[in-house]
C-alpha positions in Angstrom: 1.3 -3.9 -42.2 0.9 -0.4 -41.9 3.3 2.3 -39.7 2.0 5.4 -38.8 4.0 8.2 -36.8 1.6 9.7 -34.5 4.3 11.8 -33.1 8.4 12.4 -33.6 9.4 15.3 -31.4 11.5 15.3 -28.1 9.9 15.6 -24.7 9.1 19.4 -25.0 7.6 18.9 -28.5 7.9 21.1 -31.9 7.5 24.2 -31.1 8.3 24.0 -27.3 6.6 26.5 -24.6 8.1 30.0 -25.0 10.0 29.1 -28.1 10.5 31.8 -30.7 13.5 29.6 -32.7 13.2 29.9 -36.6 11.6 25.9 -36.3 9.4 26.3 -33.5 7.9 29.4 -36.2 8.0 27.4 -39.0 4.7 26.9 -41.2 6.1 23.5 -42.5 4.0 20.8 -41.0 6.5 18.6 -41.1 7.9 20.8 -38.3 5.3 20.7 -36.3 6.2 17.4 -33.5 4.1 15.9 -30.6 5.3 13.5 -28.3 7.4 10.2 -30.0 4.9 7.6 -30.7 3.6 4.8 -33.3 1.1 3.0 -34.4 1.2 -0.4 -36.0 -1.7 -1.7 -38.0 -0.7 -5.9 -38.8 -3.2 -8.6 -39.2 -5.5 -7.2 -38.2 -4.5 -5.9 -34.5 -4.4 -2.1 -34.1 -0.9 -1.5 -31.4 0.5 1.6 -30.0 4.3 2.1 -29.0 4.4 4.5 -26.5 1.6 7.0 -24.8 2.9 10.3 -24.2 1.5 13.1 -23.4 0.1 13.9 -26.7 -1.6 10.2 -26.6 -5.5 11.1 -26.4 -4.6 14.3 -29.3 -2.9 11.9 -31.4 -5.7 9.0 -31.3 -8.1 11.5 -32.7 -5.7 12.8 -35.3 -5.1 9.7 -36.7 -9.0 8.7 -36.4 -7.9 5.0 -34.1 -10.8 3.7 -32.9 -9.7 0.4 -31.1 -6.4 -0.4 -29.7 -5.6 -4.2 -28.8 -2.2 -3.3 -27.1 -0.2 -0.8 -26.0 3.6 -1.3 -26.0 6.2 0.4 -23.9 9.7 1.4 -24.7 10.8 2.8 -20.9 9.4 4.8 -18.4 9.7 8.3 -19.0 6.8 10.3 -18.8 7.8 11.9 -22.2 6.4 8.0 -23.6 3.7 7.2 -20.7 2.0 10.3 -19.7 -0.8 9.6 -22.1 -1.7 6.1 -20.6 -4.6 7.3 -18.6 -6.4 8.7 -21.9 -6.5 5.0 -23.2 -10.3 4.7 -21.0 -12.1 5.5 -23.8 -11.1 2.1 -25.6 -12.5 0.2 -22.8 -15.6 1.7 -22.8 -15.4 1.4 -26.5 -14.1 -2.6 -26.8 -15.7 -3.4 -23.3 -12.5 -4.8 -22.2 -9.0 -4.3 -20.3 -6.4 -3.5 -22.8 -3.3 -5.5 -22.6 0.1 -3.9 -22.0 3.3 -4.9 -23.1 6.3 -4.0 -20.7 9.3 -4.8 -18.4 9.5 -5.0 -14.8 11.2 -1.9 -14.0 8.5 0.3 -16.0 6.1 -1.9 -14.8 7.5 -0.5 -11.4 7.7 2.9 -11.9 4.1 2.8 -12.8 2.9 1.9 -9.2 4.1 5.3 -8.7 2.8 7.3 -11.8 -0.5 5.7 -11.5 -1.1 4.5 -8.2 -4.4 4.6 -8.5 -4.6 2.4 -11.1 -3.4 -0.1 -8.6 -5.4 0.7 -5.4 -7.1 -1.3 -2.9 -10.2 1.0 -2.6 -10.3 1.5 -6.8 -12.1 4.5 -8.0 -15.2 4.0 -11.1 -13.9 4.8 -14.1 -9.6 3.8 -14.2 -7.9 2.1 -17.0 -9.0 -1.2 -17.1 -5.3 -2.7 -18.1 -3.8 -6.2 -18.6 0.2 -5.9 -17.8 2.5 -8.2 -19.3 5.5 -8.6 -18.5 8.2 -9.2 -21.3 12.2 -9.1 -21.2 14.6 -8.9 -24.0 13.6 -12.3 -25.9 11.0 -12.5 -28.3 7.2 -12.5 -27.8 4.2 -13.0 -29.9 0.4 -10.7 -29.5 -2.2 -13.0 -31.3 0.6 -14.6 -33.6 2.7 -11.5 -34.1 6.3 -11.6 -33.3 7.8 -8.5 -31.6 11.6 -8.8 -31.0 12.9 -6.8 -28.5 16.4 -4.8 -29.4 17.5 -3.5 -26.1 19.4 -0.2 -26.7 21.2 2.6 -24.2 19.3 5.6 -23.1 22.6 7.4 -21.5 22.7 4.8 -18.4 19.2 3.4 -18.8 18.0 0.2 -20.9 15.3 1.0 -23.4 13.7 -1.2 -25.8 12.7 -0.8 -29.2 10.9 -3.5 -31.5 11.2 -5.3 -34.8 7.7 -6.4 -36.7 9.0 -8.2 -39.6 11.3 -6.1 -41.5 9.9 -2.9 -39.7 12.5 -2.1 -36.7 11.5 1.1 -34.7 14.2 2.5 -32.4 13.9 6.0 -30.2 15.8 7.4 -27.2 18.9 5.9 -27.7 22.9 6.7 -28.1 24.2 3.3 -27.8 24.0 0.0 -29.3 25.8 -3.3 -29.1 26.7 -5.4 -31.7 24.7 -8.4 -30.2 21.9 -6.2 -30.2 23.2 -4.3 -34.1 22.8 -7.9 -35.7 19.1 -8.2 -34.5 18.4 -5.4 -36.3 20.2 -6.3 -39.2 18.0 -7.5 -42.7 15.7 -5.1 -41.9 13.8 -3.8 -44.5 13.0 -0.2 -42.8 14.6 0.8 -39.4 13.5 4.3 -37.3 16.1 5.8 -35.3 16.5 8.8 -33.1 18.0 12.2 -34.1 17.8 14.1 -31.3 19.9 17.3 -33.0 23.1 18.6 -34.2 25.3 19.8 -31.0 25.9 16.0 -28.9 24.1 14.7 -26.2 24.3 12.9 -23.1 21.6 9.8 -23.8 20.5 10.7 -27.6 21.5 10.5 -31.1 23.0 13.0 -32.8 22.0 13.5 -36.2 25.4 12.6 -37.6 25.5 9.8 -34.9 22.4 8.7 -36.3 23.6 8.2 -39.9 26.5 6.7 -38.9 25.1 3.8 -36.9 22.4 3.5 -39.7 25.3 3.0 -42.6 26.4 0.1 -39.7 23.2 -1.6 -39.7 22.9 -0.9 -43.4 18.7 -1.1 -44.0 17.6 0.3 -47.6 15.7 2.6 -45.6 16.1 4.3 -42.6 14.0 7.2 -40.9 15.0 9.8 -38.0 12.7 10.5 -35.3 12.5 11.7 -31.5 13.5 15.7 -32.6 14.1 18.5 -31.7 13.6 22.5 -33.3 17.8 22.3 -32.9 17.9 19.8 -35.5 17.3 22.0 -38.1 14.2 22.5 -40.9 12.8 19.5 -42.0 13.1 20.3 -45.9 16.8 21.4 -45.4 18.1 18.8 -43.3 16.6 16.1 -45.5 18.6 17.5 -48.6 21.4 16.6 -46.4 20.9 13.3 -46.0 22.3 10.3 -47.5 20.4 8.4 -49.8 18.1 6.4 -48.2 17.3 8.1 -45.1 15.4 10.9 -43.8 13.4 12.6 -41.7 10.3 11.1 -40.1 7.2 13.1 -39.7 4.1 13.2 -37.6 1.6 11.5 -39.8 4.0 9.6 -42.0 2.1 6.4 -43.2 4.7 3.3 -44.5 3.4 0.2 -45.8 5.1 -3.3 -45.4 4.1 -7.1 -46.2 2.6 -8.2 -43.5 5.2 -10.4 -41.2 5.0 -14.1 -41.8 
């Protein structure tokens, strides 16, 4: 199985519009952030987490050709704004792509996308096959995805475990029910939002903390922002065992039985 970040900054991105920080001028490509996104390549199905708005940027980047589902964490437009650049892949597979999601984004995209959904449907819209899922387990062509259902502020947001791969973003709470799903994992990816505290993120400290709780060998940062710092200094900071994601960060894993 193979992980690779497509994207690990906020919802403005690294740099943001306007942005003259020290970060946001950085030459360090690991400084450089789109839009919070993955991509998982196991058995032989090519999946994307998330579509922000750096989606049809970030499909050419990484050279993905074909795309057999697209999974969704929440609704913000930070991690959906991309979905309509997915077209291509139907034109390219000849087929609706399925989509993984709950109800309530499921909902919230009769609104973003209405015409996605209309009577009178124009040539040319994403050909898309939704799927409903909850917080219980579900398999795509054999591979498990369990669900860990996290707090975004005052909003529910999933993230996902694939084998010993657990990727979380947009979080700043976690239950223990939820803590011991994650737990025996071999890699987990949290958000960091920044330093100062926030109202629905991660903190970096926050961050390390709850990853000493779940205690993985390996844990990576994601979902920043320019006030978290340079990547090269803030990952001399870090505890053994974790740092920084970056966009374009490959990781390899057995493939899940």
């Amino acid at each position: 199985m193979k992980v690779t970040f497509l994207g690990t900054g906020t919802s403005q991105g690294v740099p943001s519009i306007g942005c003259n920080s020290p970060v946001c001028l950085s030459t360090d490509p690991r400084d450089k952030r789109l839009r919070c996104s993955i991509h998982l390549e196991v058995k032989g199905l090519s999946i994307v987490i998330d579509t922000g708005p750096d989606f049809r940027y970030q499909m050419i980047r990484a050279g993905i050709n074909r795309l057999d589902a697209i999974l969704f964490t929440h609704e913000h437009r930070d991690h959906t704004a991309g979905l309509d650049d997915m077209r291509p892949f139907n034109y390219l597979q000849n087929a609706a792509v399925p989509v993984y999601l709950r109800q309530r984004v499921m909902d919230s995209f009769y609104k973003q996308y209405d015409y996605i959904f209309s009577e009178f449907q124009y040539p040319g819209i994403p050909e898309l096959e939704f799927n409903i899922i909850e917080n219980k387990p579900f398999k795509i062509d054999g591979v498990e995805f369990i669900p860990i259902e996290v707090m975004h502020y005052k909003l529910p947001v999933l993230g996902f475990r694939i084998g010993d791969f657990t990727y979380i973003t947009d979080a700043n709470i976690i239950s223990e029910a939820e803590i011991e799903k994650i737990r025996g994992s071999d890699t987990v990816v949290l958000n960091a939002l920044r330093q100062e505290p926030h109202i629905s993120h991660f903190t970096l400290v926050e961050a390390v903390e709850m990853a000493k709780k779940i205690g993985a060998p390996n844990t990576y940062f994601t979902h920043m922002s320019h006030q978290i710092g340079f990547h090269e200094e803030v990952n001399l900071s870090l505890p053994i065992g974790m740092q920084l994601a970056y966009d374009g960060l490959v990781l390899e894993f057995p493939n899940p039985a």
